[in-house]
C-alpha positions in Angstrom: 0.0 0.0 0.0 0.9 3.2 -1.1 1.5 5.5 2.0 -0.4 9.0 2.6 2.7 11.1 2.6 4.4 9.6 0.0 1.1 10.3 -2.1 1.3 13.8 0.0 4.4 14.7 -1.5 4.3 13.3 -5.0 1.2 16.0 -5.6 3.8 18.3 -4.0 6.2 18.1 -6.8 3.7 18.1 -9.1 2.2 21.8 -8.1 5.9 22.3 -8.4 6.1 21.2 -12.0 3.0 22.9 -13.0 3.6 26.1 -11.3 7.2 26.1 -13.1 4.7 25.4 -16.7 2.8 28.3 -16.2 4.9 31.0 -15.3 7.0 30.1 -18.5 3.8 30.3 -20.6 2.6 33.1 -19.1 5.4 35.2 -20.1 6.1 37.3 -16.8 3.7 36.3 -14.1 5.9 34.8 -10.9 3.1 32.6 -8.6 2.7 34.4 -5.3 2.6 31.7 -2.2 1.2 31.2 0.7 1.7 28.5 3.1 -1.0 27.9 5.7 -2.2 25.6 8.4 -5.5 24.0 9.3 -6.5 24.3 13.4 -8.1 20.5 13.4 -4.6 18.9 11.6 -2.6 19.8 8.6 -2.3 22.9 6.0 -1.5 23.4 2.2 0.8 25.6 0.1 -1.2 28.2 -2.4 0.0 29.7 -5.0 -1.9 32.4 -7.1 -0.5 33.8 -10.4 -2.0 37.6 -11.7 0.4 37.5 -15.2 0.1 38.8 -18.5 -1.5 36.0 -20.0 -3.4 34.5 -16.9 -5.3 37.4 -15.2 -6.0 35.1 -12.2 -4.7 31.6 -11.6 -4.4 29.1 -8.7 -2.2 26.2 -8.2 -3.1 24.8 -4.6 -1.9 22.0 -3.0 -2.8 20.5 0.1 -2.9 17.9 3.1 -5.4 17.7 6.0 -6.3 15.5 8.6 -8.7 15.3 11.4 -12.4 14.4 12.5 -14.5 14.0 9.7 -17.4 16.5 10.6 -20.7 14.5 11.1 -22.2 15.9 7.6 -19.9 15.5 5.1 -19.8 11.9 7.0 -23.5 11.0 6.2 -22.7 12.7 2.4 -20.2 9.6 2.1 -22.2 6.9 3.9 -19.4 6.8 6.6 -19.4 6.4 10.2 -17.8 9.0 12.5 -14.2 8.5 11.6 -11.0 10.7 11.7 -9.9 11.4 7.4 -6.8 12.3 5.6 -7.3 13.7 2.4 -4.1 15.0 -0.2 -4.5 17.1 -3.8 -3.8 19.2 -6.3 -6.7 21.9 -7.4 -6.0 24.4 -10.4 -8.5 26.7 -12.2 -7.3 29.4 -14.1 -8.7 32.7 -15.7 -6.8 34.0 -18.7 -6.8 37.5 -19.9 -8.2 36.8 -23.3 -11.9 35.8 -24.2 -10.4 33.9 -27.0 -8.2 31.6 -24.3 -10.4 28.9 -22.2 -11.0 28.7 -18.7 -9.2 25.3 -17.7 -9.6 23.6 -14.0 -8.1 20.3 -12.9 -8.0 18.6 -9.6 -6.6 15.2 -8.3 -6.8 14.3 -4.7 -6.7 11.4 -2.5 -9.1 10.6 0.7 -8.8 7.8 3.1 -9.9 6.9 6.7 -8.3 6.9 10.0 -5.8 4.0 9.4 -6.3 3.9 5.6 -9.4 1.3 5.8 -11.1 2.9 3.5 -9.2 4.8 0.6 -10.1 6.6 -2.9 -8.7 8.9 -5.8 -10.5 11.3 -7.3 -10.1 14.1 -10.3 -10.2 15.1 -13.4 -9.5 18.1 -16.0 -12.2 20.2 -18.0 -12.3 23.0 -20.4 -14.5 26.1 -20.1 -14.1 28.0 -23.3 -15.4 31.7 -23.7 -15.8 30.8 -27.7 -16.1 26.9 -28.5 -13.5 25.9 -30.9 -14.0 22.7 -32.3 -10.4 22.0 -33.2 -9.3 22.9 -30.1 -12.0 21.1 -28.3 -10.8 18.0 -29.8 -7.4 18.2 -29.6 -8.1 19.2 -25.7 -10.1 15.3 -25.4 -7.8 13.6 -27.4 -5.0 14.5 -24.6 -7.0 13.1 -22.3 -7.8 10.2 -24.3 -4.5 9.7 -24.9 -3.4 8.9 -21.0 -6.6 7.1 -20.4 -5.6 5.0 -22.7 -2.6 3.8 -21.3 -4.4 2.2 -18.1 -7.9 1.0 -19.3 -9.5 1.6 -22.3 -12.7 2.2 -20.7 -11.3 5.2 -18.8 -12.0 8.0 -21.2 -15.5 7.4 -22.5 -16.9 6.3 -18.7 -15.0 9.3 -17.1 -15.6 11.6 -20.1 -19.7 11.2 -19.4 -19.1 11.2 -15.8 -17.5 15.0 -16.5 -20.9 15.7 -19.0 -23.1 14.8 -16.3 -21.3 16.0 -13.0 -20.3 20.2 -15.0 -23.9 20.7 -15.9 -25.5 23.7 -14.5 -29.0 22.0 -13.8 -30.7 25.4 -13.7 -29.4 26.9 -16.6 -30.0 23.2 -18.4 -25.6 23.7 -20.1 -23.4 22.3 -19.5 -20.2 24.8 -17.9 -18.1 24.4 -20.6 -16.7 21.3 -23.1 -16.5 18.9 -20.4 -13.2 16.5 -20.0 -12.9 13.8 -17.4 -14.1 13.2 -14.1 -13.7 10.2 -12.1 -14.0 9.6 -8.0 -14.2 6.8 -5.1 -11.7 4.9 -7.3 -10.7 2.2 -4.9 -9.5 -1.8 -5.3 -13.3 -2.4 -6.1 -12.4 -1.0 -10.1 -9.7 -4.3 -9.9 -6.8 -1.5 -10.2 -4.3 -1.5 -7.0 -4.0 1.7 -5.0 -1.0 2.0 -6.9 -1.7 2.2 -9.8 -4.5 4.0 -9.4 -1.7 6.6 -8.1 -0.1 6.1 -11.1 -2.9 6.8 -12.8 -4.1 10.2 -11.1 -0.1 11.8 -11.6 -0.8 11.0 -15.2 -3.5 13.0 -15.5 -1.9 15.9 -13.3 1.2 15.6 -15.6 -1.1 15.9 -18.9 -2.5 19.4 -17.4 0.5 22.1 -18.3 1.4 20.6 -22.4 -2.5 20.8 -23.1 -3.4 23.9 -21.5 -0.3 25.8 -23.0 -1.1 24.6 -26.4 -4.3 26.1 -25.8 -2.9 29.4 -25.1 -0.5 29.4 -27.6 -3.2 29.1 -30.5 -5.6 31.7 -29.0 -2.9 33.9 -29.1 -3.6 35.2 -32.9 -7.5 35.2 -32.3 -8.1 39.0 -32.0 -11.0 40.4 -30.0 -13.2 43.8 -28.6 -15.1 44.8 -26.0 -18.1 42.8 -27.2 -16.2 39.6 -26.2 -14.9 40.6 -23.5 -18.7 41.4 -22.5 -19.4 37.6 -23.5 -16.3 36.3 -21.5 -17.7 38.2 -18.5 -21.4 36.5 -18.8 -19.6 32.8 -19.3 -17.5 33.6 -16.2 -20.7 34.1 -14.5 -22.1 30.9 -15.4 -18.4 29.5 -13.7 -19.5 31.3 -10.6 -22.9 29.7 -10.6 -21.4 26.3 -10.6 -19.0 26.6 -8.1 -21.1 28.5 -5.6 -24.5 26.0 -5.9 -23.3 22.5 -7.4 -19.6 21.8 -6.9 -19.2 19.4 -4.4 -15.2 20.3 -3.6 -16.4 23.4 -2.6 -18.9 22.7 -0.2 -16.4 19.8 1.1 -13.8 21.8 1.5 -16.4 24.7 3.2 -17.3 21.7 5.5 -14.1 20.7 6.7 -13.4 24.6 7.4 -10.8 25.0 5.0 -8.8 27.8 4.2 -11.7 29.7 2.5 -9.0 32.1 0.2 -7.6 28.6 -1.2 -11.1 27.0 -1.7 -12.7 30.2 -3.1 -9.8 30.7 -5.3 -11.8 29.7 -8.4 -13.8 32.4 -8.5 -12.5 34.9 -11.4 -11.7 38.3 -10.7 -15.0 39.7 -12.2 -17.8 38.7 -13.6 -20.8 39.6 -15.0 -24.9 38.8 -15.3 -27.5 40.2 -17.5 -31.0 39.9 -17.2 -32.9 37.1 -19.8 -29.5 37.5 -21.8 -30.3 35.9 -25.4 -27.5 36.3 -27.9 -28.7 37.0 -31.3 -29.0 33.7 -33.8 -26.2 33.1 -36.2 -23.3 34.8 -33.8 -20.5 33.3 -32.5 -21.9 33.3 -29.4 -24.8 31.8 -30.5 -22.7 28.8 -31.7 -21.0 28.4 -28.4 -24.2 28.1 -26.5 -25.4 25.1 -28.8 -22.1 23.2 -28.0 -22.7 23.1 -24.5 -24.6 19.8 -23.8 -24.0 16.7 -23.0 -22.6 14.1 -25.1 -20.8 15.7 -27.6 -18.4 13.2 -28.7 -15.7 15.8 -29.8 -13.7 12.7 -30.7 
């Protein structure tokens, strides 16, 4: 078995390798960190980017331990137990309309002596302006390192993403989807460790695909009507997080640090009342990719 610290510091590294990505893309932006502590056991390390190309961007990393508090324990159909839990949460907010939002996660959870254990994650794309080329080449990554542990990875996690982004009151989904997978434990006939194996993958396919990504939106010119757009899409980003994202209200639970948890939020945002973009535009077009199953690949 795979210890807790050892998984504790591999996701370390790897907000070390990412953060060392992104400043290079970025062009000029140097991550800002802050290390904190948790009163009930353990703390995190957060670092937030405000660059040239990212406007607002957060790598966090962290490890806490302690009583499970009694609701998030009925929300898992656990008994009172002390947890551990270990990750890796990024979302980031670039300056162009033309650039995606991009957030990606992988974390680990297990009970007091590691009787029960799971990994969790994922990656998904939330672009201002769908691009069909770039939402395919942003799946076939992903497909790619699937792939390489199961082949049934990509297109059970891929719905699992179409079902789990969906902004049930708005009836879209948040953006192109991706992958989403959780409570992955010896019951999927994988061992913890390669279940391990499997979640670094995914964290290590993050920084290529989401610099690609910024790279080709560089040429795509824009005014201040996208930028209105981009501000209306981040709201729908805001609406997610806030009402059906279920790391935030764990992490909310568990009284984490609520600057590393909120994090996600951009740095503005925008609603309009009964907003309806007119038939034919590009926004138009965006709003009829956003349902579930697409198969972009």
């Amino acid at each position: 078995m795979v210890s807790k610290e050892k998984i504790a510091a591999r996701f370390r590294q790897l907000q070390d390798d990412i953060c060392q990505a992104l400043e290079q893309a970025d062009g000029g932006g140097i991550f800002i960190e802050d290390n904190w502590t948790r009163p009930e056991g353990g703390g995190g390390r957060s670092r937030v980017l405000e660059g040239n190309t990212i406007e607002k961007g957060g790598v966090m990393f962290s490890a806490v331990h302690g009583p499970l508090p009694e609701i998030t324990a009925k929300a898992m159909n656990l008994a009172p137990t002390d947890f551990f839990a270990t990750g890796v949460s990024i979302v980031l907010h670039p300056h162009s309309p033309m650039a995606p939002i991009i957030h990606m996660n992988v974390r680990y959870f297990e009970t007091s002596g590691g009787e029960r254990w799971w990994f969790g994650g994922g990656i998904d794309l939330t672009p201002h302006y769908v691009v069909p080329e770039d939402a395919r080449f942003f799946h076939e990554q992903l497909k790619n390192t699937c792939d390489k542990f199961a082949p049934h990875f990509y297109p059970e996690f891929k719905k699992h993403a179409d079902d789990y982004f969906f902004i049930r009151h708005r009836k879209e989904t948040r953006g192109i989807g991706g992958i989403f997978y959780d409570y992955l434990d010896d019951k999927t006939g994988f061992t913890q460790e390669q279940l391990f194996d499997f979640s670094i993958a995914v964290g290590e396919t993050f920084a290529p695909t989401y610099t690609e990504l910024l790279q080709r939106a560089v040429a795509r010119s824009f005014g201040e009507a996208e930028k209105r757009w981009q501000m209306l899409r981040r709201g729908r980003y805001v609406e997610f997080n806030l009402v059906w994202d279920r790391g935030t209200k764990f992490g909310l639970e568990t009284n984490g640090r609520k600057e590393s948890i909120l994090m996600s939020m951009p740095p503005t945002a925008q609603w309009a009342y009964n907003h309806q973009p007119e038939p034919g535009t590009a926004e138009a077009e965006t709003l009829g990719w956003l349902r579930k199953g697409v198969e972009w690949i």
